[in-house]
C-alpha positions, -999 to 999 in steps of 0.1 A, spaced: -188 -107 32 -151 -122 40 -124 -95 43 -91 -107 45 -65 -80 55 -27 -83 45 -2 -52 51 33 -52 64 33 -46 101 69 -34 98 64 -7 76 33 2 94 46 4 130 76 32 114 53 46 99 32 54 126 61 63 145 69 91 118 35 106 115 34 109 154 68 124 154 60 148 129 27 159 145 48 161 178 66 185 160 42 205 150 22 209 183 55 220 200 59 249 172 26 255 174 22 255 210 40 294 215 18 307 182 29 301 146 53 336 135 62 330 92 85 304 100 69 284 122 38 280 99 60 272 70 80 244 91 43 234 106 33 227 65 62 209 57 61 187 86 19 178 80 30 173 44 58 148 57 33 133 76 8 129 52 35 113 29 51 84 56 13 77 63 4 69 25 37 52 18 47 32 49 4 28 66 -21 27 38 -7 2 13 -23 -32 15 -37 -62 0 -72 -73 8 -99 -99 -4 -132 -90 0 -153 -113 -13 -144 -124 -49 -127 -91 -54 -86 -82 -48 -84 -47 -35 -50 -30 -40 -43 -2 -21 -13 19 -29 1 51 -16 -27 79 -39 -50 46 -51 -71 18 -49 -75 -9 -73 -102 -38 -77 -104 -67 -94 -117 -101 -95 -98 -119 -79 -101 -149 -100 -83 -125 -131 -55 -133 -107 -29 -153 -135 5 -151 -114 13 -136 -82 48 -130 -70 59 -116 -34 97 -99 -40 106 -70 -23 73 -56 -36 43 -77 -49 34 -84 -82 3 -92 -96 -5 -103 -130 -40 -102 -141 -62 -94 -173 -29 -89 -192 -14 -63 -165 10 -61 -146 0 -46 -109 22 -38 -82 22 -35 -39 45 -24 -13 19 -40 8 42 -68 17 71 -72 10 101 -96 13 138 -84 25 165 -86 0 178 -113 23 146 -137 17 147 -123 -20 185 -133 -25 181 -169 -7 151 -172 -34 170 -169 -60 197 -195 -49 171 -222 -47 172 -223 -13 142 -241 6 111 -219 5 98 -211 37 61 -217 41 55 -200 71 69 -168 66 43 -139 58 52 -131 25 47 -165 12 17 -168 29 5 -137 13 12 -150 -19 2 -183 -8 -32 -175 1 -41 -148 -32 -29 -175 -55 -53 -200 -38 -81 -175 -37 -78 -171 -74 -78 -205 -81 -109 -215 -62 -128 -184 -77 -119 -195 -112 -131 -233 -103 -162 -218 -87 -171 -198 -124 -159 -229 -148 -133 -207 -160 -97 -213 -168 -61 -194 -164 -67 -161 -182 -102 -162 -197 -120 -139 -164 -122 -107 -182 -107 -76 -159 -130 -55 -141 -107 -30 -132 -120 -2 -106 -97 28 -96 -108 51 -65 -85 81 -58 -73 82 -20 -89 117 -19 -86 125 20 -46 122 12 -46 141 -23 -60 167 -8 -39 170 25 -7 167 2 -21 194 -17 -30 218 10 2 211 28 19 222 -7 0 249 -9 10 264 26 47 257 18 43 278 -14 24 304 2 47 306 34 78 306 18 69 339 0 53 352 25 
């Protein structure tokens, strides 16, 4: 099966650069033994780091297959692709399918690109965004050709997976702020 990836290498290079920060952080506490607050400053940094890693790293885009995976910050989403009806790249993207309205910080435009947009100015094919968009819209379109359907008539098969592994970081890091701070 075809997987086509598409995340903002920006947002993903800071945010690698935070969570490494943050865990550098935290080994140098942790390096002369956690006292009260040590341990409470070690939570609060692995609960940043979980946070800049599910808002800046994991969001993206991908088609795999004749599904459009949407991966946000705490979920996933999944879709045919060919329930795409409108797809719009701004400074987040929108997605319109089965009726819905769907939205990724997966790419994303700069106010800039978003401003010269509005004034009419020429669209710029080859930048990344557009592409993006470019590429989903076409996706869709061939999908719906290949199943004889038109704009709006692919029923949504909407799947929604949990991010667990971070749920449940966030929530132990919360949990070790709580219990540190009254300790």
């Amino acid at each position: 099966m075809e997987v086509e990836k598409f995340h903002s290498s920006g947002s993903r290079i800071l945010g690698v650069i935070g969570v490494l920060l943050a865990l550098a952080f935290a080994a140098a506490l942790a390096s002369d033994g956690l006292d009260g607050s040590d341990a409470l400053i070690v939570c609060v940094l692995g609960f940043f780091a979980v946070l800049v890693w599910s808002a800046m790293v994991r969001p993206q885009l991908r088609l795999a297959g004749d599904r459009l995976v949407v991966r946000n910050m705490l979920t996933s989403l999944s879709f045919p692709v060919a329930a795409v009806e409108a797809v719009e790249a701004r400074q987040v993207v929108v997605l319109r399918a089965g009726g819905r309205k769907f939205i990724s910080a997966a790419v994303s435009k700069s106010l800039y690109q978003v401003l010269k947009d509005n004034r009419g100015v020429a669209r710029d094919v080859k930048a990344y965004p557009n592409f993006v968009e470019d590429r989903i819209r076409s996706r869709s379109e061939d999908e719906r050709a290949k199943l004889g359907l038109g704009l709006g008539e692919v029923p949504l098969d909407l799947r929604r997976d949990p991010a667990w592994p971070e749920i449940a970081l966030l929530a132990l890091f919360a949990v070790g702020v709580v219990v540190f701070l009254f300790v």
